[in-house]
Every structure is written in structure tokens, then in C-alpha cells.
C-alpha positions, 0 to 999 in steps of 0.5 A, a space after each residue: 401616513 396617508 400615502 398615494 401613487 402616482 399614475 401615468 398622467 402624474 396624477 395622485 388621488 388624495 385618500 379618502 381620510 384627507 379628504 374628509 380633514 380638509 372637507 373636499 368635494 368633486 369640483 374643489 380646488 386643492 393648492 399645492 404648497 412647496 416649503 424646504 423640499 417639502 409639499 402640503 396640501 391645501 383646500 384652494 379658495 373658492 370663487 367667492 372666498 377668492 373674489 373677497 376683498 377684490 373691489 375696495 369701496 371709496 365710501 360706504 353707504 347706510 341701509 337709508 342711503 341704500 333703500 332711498 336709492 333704490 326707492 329713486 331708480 323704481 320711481 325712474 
């Protein structure tokens, strides 16, 4: 068991061998997971796996659709 200390500020420095499991880096978000008094640890999304599926198109269009689309605005 990986074990840590709480600091003054209520902070824990999550061990090196957690890290590495999880792939964290500086800059990434951890979720804190509370279940039956118990509380895991997990790698939070980042902002495009959080950003995925946000926006729900109503129709889809096809790479000709695209292209002739582009194809009018350069021509404008």
C-alpha cells in the first residue's frame, strides 16, 4: 500500500509508483471518488476528452458536402 501525509494546507503528494499507473503529469487533473467510506483516486478528463460529445449535430455531412462548402466560402 502507497501511503502519503497530509500537509498543513490538506495536501498529499500522490507517490511516484501512482503516478506512473495512472500516466499523470504536472498540469493533470486527478477526481476524487468517494464510495462506502472509501476514496479512489482517478486521472480527471482533460479539456477535450471533457469537451467530447458536448455539441450533438442534428445532420451529418459528407467529406463532398465539406469540400463543396469550403469550395463556395473561398470563392466569396
Amino acid at each position: 500500500m502507497q501511503t502519503s501525509t497530509l500537509t498543513s494546507k490538506c495536501q498529499v503528494t500522490i507517490p511516484v509508483h501512482v503516478r506512473r499507473m495512472l500516466g499523470l503529469k504536472p498540469g493533470d487533473q486527478v477526481a476524487f471518488v468517494v464510495e462506502d467510506g472509501q476514496v479512489r483516486v482517478v486521472r480527471g478528463e482533460n479539456r477535450i476528452e471533457a469537451a467530447f460529445g458536448v455539441i450533438k449535430a442534428e445532420s451529418s455531412a459528407s467529406i463532398e458536402d465539406m469540400e463543396r462548402a469550403i469550395r463556395e466560402r473561398a470563392v466569396q
